[in-house]
C-alpha positions as CSV (number, residue, x, y, z in Angstrom):
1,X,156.5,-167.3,93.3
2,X,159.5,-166.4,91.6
3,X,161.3,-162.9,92.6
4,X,160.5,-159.7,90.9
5,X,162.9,-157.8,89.7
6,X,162.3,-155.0,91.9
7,X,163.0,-157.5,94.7
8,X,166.4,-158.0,93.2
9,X,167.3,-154.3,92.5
10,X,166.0,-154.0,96.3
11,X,168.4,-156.7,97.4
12,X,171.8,-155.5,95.2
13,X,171.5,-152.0,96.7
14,X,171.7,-153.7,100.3
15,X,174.3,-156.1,99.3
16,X,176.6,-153.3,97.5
17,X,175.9,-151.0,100.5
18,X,175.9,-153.2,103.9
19,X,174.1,-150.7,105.0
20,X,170.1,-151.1,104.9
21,X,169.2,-147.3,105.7
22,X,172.7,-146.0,102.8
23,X,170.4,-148.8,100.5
24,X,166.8,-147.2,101.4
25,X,168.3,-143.9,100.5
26,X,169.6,-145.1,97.2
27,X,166.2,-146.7,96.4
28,X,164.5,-143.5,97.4
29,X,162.5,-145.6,99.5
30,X,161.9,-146.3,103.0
31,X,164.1,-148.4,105.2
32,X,161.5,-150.2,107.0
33,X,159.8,-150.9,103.9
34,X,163.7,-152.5,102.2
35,X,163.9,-154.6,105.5
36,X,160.6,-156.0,104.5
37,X,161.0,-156.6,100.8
38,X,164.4,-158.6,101.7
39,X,162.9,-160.8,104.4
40,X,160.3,-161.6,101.9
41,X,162.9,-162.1,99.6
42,X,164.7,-164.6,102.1
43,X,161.5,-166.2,102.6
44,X,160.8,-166.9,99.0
45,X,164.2,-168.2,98.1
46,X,164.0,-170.4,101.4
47,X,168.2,-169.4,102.2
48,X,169.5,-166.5,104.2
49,X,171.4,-163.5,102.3
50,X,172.6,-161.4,104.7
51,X,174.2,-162.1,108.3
52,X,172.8,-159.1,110.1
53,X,174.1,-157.7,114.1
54,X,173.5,-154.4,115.5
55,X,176.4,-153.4,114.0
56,X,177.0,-154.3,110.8
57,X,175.7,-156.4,107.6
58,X,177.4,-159.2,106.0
59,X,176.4,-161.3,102.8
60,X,176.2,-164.8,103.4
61,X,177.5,-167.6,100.9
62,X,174.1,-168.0,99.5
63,X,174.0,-164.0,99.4
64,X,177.2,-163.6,97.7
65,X,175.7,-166.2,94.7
66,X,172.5,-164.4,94.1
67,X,174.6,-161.1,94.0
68,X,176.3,-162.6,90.7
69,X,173.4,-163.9,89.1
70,X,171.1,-160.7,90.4
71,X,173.7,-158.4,88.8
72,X,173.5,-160.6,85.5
73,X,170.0,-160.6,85.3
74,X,169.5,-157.0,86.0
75,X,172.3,-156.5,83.2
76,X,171.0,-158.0,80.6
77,X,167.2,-156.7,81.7
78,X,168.7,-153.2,81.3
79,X,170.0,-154.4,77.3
80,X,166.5,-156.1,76.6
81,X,164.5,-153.0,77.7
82,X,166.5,-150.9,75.6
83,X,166.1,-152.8,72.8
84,X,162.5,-153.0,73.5
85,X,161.8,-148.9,73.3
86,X,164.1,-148.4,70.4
87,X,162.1,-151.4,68.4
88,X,158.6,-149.8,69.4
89,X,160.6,-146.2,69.2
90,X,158.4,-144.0,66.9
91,X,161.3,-141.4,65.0
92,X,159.9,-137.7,63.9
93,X,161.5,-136.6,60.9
94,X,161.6,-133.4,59.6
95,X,160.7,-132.3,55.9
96,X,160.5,-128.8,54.6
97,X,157.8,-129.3,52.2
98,X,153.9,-130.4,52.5
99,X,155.0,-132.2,49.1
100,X,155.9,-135.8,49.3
101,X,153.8,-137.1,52.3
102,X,152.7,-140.1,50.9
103,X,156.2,-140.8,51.3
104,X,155.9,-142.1,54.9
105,X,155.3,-145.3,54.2
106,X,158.3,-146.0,52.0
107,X,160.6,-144.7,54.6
108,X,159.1,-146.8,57.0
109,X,159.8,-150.1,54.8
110,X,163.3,-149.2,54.0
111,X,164.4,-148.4,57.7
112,X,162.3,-150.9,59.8
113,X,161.0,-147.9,62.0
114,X,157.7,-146.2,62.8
115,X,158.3,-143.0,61.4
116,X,156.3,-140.0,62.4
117,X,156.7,-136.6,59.8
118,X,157.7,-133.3,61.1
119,X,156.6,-130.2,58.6
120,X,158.8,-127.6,59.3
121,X,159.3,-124.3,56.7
122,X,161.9,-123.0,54.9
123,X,163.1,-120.5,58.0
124,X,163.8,-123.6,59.8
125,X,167.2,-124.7,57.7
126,X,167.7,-127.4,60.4
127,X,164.2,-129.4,59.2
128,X,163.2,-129.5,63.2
129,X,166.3,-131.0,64.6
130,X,167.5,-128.0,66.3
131,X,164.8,-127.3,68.1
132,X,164.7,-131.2,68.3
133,X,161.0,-131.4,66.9
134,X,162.6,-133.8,64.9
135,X,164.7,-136.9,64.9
136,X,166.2,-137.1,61.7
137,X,165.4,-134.7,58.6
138,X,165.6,-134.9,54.9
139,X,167.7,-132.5,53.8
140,X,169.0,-130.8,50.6
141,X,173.2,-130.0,51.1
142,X,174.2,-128.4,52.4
143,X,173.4,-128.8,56.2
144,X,173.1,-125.6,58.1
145,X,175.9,-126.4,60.5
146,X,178.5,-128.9,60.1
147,X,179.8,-128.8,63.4
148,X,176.0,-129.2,64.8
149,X,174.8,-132.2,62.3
150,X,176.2,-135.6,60.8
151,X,174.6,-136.5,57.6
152,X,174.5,-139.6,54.9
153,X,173.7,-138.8,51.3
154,X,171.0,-140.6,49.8
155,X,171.7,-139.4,46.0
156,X,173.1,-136.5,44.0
157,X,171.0,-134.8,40.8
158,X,171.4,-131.9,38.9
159,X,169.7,-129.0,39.1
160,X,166.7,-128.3,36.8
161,X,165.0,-124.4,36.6
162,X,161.7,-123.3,37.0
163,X,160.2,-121.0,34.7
164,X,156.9,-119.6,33.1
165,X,156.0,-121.0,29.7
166,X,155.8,-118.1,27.8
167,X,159.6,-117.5,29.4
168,X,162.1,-116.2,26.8
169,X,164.3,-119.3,27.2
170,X,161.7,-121.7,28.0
171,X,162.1,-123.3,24.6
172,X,166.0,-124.1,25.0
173,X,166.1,-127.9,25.4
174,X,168.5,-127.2,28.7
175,X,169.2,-123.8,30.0
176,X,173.1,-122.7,30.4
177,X,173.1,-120.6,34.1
178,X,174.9,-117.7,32.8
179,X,171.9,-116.8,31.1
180,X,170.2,-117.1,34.3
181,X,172.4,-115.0,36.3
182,X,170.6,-111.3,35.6
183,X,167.1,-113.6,35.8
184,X,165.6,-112.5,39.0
185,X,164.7,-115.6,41.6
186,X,162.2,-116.6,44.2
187,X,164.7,-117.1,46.9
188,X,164.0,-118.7,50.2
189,X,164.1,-116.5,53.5
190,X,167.1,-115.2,54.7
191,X,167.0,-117.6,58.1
192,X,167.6,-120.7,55.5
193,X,171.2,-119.3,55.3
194,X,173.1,-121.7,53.1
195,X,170.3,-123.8,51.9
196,X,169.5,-120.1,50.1
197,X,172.4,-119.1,48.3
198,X,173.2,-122.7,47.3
199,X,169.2,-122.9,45.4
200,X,170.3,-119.3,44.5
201,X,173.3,-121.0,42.2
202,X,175.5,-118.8,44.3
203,X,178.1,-121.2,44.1
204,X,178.2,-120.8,40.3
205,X,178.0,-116.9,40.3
206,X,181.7,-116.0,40.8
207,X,180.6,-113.6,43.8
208,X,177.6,-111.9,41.8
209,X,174.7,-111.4,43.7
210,X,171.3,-112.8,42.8
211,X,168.6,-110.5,41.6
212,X,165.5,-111.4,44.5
213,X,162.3,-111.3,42.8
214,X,160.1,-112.7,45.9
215,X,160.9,-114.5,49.0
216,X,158.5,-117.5,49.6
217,X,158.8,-120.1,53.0
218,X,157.4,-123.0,51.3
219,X,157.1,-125.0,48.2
220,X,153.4,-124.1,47.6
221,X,154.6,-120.5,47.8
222,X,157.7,-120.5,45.3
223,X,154.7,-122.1,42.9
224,X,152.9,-119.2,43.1
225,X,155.4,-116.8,42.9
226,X,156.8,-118.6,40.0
227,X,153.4,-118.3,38.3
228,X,153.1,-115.0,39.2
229,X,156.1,-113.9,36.8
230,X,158.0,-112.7,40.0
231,X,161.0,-114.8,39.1
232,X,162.5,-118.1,37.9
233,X,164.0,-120.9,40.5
234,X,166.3,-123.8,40.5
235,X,164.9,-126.6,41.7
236,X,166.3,-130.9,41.9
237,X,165.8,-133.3,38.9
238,X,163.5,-135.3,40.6
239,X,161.2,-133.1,42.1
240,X,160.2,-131.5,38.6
241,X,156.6,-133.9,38.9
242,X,156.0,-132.6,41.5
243,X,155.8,-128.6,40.4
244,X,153.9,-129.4,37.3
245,X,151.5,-126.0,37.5
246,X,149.1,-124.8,34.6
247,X,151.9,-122.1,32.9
248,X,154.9,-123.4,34.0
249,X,157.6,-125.1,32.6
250,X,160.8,-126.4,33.4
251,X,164.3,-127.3,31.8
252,X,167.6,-128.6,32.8
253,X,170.7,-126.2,34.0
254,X,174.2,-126.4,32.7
255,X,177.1,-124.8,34.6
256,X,175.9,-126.1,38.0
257,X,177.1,-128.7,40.4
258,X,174.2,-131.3,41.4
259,X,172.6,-130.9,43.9
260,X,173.1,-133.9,47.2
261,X,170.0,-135.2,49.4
262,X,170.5,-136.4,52.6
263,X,169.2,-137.7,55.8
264,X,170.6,-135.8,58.7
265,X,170.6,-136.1,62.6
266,X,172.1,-134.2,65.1
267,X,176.0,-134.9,66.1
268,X,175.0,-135.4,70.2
269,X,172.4,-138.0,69.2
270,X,174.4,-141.5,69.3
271,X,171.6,-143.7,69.7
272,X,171.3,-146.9,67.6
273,X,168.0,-146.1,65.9
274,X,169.4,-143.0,64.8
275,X,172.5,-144.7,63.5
276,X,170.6,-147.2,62.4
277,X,168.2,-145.3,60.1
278,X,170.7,-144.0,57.5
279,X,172.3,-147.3,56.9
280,X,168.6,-149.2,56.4
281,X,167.1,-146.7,54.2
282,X,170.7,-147.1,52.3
283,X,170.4,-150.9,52.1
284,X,166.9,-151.3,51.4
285,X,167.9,-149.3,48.5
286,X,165.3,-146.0,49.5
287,X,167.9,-143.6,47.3
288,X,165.9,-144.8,44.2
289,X,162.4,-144.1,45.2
290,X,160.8,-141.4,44.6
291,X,161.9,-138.0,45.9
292,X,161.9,-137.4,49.6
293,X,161.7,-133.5,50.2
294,X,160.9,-130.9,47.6
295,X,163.1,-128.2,46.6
């Protein structure tokens, strides 16, 4: 039978520690069982590894050329298994909207990993990566903390507005935003923090504050609200489909910057999946599917 690699992990620890009780420490196991493991190691190879006195250890010739190769093998076992959890890795990613689901799949196919989706609301502007419920997380610009997250933009859109039919600007072809700026809006909850002034237009008020109709956590909610008459919100290009509602309407914005998407992941997280993901779903050319979160 050929060695395990257990055996050889067993028999690296005595050969980098002379030392069979230092090696039975380091293994966490016990010495008599180490002495026992390399004799049968010995026994199997048919050559002797270690000169052994009541005084000391010593690698023999034919000890000193397994230690190469063991180290080698045990090496490149450590890459392989790696390699092996990252390709059967399943990623969480976070999305702030029950909208868009079905959407699993396609992500899947453009970043050659098992994806698993993360709902997370409106209060959480991270998406679930602080709290590291997520992975990754698809994410409107800008990110809650730059210092916290690293980010690739997927694609940029302008902004479109939400509105009731029966709206006194609803039948403008597009809308110009400083006739939206005494408008009252559904704004997201304060704990979005930028993600709520920037769907606010805040960036286009000059420092004037938005008039807050309602407050709503989710997509599903803003709809209602909306519906409700309790105010008017901005929302991306794409994502119109998906707030088609009996009474509502929408129309482009003028005199706004467009709005970015992007897949994010937290700064401390360098491993190659992660780092991975963005530059698939880039190349498999995932930026023009269909939308990924809805805002």
């Amino acid at each position: 039978m050929d060695p395990h690699l257990r055996d050889l992990r067993y028999f690296v620890a005595v050969a980098e520690e002379l030392h069979f009780t230092n090696a039975a420490q380091r293994l966490h196991i016990a010495q008599p069982t180490l002495s026992r493991q390399i004799r049968q190691l010995e026994r199997q190879l048919d050559v002797v590894l270690f000169d052994r006195n009541q005084r000391s250890v010593a690698l023999t010739v034919a000890g000193k050329e397994l230690l190469e190769g063991a180290r080698k093998i045990l090496e490149l076992w450590e890459v392989t298994n790696v390699a092996l959890q990252e390709a059967g890795e399943v990623l969480r990613v976070g999305i702030q909207s029950s909208i868009g689901r079905g959407l699993i799949t396609d992500l899947e196919s453009a970043s050659g990993h098992r994806l698993a989706l993360h709902s997370a609301s409106w209060t959480d502007p991270s998406s679930g990566l602080a709290g590291r419920q997520a992975d990754l997380a698809l994410m409107w610009l800008p990110v809650p903390d730059t210092s916290r997250y690293r980010w690739q933009v997927l694609r940029t859109e302008p902004r479109w507005v939400l509105l009731p039919e029966n709206h006194a600007l609803a039948g403008q072809e597009s809308i110009d935003f400083a006739d939206l700026l005494d408008e009252p809006f559904v704004a997201m909850p304060a704990e979005a923090g930028a993600a709520r002034d920037f769907w606010l237009g805040s960036d286009a008020r000059a420092g004037r504050q938005a008039r807050i109709g309602a407050e709503a956590a989710t997509a599903e909610e803003r709809l209602e609200a909306v519906s409700l008459g309790l105010g008017v919100c901005l929302l991306a290009e794409n994502n119109v489909p998906m707030y088609r509602w009996p009474g509502l309407t929408a129309r482009p914005v003028t005199g706004l910057a467009p709005c970015e998407l992007a897949v994010a992941w937290r700064a401390d997280d360098d491993r190659p999946t992660i780092l991975e993901f963005a530059a698939r779903v880039l190349d498999g050319g995932f930026a023009e599917q269909e939308p990924l979160a809805a805002v």
